[in-house]
VOPAGU-2260 file (C-alpha; in pm, 1 decimal, decimal comma):
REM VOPAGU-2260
SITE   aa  ch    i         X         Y         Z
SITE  UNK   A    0    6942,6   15426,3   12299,6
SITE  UNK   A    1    6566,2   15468,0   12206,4
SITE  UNK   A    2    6611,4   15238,1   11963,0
SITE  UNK   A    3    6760,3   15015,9   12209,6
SITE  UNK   A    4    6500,7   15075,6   12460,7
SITE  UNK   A    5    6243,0   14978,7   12179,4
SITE  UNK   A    6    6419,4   14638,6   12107,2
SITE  UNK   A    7    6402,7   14564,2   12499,5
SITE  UNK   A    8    6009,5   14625,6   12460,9
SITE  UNK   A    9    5944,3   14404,0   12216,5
SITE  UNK   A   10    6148,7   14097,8   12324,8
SITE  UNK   A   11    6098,7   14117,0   12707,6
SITE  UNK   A   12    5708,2   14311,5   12755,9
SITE  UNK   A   13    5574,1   14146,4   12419,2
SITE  UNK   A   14    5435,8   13775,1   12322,1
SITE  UNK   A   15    5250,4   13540,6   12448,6
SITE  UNK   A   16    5321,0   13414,6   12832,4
SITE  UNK   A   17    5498,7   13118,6   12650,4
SITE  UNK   A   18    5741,4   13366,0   12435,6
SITE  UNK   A   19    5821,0   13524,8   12711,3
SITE  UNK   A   20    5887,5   13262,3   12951,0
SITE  UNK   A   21    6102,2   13123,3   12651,6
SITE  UNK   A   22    6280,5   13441,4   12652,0
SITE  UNK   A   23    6325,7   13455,5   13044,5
SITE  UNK   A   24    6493,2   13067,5   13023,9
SITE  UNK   A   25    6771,1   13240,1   12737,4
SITE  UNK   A   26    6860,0   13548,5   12944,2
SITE  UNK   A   27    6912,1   13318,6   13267,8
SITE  UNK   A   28    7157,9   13085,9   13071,5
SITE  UNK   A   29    7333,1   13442,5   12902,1
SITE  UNK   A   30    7332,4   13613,4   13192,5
SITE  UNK   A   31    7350,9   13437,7   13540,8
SITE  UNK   A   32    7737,6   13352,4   13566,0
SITE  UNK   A   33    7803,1   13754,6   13519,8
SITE  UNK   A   34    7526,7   13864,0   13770,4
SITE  UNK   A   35    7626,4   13625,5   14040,3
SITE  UNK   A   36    7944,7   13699,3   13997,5
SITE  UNK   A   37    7880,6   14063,8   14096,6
SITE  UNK   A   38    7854,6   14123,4   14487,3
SITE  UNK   A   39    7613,7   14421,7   14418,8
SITE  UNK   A   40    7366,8   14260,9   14210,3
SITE  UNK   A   41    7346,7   13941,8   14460,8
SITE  UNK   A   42    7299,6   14157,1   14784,1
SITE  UNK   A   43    7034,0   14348,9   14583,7
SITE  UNK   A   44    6844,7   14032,5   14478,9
SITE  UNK   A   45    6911,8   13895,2   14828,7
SITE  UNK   A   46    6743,1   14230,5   14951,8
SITE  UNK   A   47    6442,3   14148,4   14694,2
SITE  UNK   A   48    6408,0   13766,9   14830,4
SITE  UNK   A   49    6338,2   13879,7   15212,9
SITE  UNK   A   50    6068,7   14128,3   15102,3
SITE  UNK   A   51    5931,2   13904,7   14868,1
SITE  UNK   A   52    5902,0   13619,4   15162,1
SITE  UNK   A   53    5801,2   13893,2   15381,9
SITE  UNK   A   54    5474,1   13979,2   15164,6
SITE  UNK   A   55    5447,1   13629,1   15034,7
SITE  UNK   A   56    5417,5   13509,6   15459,7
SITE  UNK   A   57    5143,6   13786,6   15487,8
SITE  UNK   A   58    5000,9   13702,2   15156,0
SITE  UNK   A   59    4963,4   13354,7   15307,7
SITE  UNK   A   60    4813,0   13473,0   15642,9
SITE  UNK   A   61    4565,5   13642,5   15442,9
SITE  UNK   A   62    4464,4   13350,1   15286,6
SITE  UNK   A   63    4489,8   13492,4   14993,9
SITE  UNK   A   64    4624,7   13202,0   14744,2
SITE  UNK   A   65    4297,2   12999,9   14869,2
SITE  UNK   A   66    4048,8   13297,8   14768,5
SITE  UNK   A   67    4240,7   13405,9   14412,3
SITE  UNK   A   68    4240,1   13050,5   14312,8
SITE  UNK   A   69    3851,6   13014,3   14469,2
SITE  UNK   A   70    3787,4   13310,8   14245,7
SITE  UNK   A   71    3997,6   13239,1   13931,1
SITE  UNK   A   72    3779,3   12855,7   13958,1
SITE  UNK   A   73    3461,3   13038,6   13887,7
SITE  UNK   A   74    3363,1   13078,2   13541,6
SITE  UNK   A   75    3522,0   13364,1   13366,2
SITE  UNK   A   76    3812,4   13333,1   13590,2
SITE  UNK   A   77    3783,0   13613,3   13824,3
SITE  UNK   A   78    4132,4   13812,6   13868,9
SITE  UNK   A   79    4351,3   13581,3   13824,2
SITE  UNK   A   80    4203,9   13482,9   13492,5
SITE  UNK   A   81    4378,6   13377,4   13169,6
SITE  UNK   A   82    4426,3   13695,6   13061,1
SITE  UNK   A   83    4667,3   13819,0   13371,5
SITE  UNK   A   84    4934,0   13574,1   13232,8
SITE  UNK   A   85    5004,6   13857,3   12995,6
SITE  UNK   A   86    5077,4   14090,7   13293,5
SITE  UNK   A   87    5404,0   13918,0   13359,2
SITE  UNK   A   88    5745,8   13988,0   13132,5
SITE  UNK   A   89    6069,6   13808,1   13050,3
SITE  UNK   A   90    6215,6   14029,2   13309,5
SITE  UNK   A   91    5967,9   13947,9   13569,1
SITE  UNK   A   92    6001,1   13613,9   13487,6
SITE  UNK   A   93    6414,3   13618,2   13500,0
SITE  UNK   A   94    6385,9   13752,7   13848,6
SITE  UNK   A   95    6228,1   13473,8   13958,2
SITE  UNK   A   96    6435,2   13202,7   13821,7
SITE  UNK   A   97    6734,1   13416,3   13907,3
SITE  UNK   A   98    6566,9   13375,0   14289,2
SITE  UNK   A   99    6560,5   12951,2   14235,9
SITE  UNK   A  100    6213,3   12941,5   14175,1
SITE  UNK   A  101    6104,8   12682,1   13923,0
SITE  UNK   A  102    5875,7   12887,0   13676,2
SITE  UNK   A  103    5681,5   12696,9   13465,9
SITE  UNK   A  104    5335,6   12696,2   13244,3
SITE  UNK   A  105    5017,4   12483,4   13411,9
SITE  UNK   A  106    4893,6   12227,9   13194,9
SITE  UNK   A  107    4533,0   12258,8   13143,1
SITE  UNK   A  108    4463,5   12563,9   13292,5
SITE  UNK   A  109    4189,7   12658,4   13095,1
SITE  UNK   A  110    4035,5   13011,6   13203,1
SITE  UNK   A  111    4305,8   13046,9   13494,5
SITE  UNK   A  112    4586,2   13236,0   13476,7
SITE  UNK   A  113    4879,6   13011,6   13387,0
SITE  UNK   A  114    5079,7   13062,3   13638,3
SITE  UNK   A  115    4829,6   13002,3   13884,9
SITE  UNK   A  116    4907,1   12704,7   14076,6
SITE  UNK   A  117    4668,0   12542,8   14339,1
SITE  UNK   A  118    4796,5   12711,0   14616,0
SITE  UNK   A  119    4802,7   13039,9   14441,2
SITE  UNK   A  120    5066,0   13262,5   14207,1
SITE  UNK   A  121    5362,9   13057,5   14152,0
SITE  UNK   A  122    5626,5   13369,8   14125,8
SITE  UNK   A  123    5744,4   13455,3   14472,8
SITE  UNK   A  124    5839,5   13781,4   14253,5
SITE  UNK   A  125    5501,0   13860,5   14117,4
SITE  UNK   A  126    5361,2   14066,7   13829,7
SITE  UNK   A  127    5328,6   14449,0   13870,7
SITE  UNK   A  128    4977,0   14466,9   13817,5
SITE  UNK   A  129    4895,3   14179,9   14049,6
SITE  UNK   A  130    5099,5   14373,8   14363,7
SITE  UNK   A  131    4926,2   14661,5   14282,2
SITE  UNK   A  132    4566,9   14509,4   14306,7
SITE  UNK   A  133    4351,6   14404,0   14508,7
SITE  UNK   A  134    3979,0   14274,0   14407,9
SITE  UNK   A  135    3694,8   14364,3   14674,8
SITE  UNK   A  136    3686,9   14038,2   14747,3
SITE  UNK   A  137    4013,4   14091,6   14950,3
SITE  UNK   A  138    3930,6   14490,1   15024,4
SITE  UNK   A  139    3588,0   14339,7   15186,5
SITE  UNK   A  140    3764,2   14011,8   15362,3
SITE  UNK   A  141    4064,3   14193,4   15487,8
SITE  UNK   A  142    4098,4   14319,3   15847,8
SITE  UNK   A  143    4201,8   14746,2   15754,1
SITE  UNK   A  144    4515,8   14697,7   15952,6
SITE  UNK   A  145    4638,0   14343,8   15740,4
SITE  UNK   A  146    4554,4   14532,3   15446,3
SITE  UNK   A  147    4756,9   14819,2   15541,5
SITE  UNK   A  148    5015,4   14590,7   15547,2
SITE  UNK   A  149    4987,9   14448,2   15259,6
SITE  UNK   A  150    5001,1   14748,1   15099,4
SITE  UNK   A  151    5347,4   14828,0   15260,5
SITE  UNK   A  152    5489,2   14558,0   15227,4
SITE  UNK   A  153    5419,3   14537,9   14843,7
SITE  UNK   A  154    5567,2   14887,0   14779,2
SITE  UNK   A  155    5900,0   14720,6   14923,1
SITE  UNK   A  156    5881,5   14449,8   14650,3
SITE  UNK   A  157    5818,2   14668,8   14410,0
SITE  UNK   A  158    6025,8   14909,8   14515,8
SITE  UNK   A  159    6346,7   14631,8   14509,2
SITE  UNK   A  160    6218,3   14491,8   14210,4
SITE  UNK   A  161    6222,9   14804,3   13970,7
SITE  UNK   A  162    6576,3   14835,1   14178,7
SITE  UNK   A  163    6690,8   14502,7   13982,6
SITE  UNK   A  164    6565,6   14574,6   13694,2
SITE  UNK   A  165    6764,8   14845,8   13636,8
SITE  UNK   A  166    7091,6   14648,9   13739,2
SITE  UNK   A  167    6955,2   14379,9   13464,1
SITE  UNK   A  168    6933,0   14627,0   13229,9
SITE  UNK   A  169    7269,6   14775,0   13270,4
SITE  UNK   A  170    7387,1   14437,6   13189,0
SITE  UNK   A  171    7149,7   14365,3   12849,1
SITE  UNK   A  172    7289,6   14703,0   12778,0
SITE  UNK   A  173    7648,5   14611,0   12841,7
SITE  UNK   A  174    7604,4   14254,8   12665,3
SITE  UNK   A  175    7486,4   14390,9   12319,4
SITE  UNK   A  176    7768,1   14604,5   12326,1
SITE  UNK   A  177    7956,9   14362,4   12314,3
SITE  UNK   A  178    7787,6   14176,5   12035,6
């Protein structure tokens, strides 16, 4: 199992954002008929969905795709800078096509974060690191009680996500058995 566990590391945490968007793409074609197919894993992605519109809506009320993408236009890219594409994985990146959304590289994005679109992150399901922070730009614009809510209602997408990742890993577990 470690050894397993150390193969999953390398091919779904390591790379470049392109590798592992690449390795997202193969996992969807492998593995989507089986997981929709399986009542449990679609209420449990349905589950994720709501809570990630949920945070995404507040997100929005925020404002906060205008002032990330403000701040990732300055020079040296602010949070959302090149560098944060290597905060996402295969798996995060699976979850969101597995949830419809279209999940691609932007051309010419230079210092920005390459999934950085101009109204903000394109993931509705979006990186750990990026739920989990917030810049003081958004600690100083942020009214205590939206922020508070923020904070809630990213702990229930994170929460569901790690949730789904352990059902997709049951089933990468399951599938090199078989192999």
């Amino acid at each position: 199992m470690a050894t397993q566990d150390a193969q999953f590391m390398q091919t779904f945490y390591s790379g470049s954002p392109a590798e592992k968007l690449a390795a997202a793409r193969t996992l969807f074609a492998e593995l989507t008929g089986r997981l929709t197919a399986s009542k449990l894993f679609t209420e449990e992605l349905e589950l994720l969905r709501c809570h990630a519109q949920t945070l995404n809506r507040h997100m929005r009320a925020m404002d906060l795709g205008r002032l990330s993408g403000g701040c990732a236009a300055r020079p040296g890219g602010g949070c959302c800078g090149a560098y944060m594409a290597g905060n996402t994985d295969a798996i995060q990146i699976l979850i969101n096509l597995l949830l419809g959304v279209s999940v691609a590289q932007q051309p010419d994005c230079g210092e920005n974060c390459c999934f950085l679109g101009p109204q903000g992150c394109l993931f509705l399901v979006k990186p750990i690191f990026c739920l989990n922070y917030n810049c003081s730009h958004i600690l100083d614009c942020a009214e205590p009680e939206s922020l508070d809510m923020l904070y809630q209602r990213a702990a229930s997408v994170l929460n569901q996500q790690t949730r789904i990742e352990f059902l997709l890993f049951e089933e990468l577990r399951k599938q090199m058995k078989r192999t």
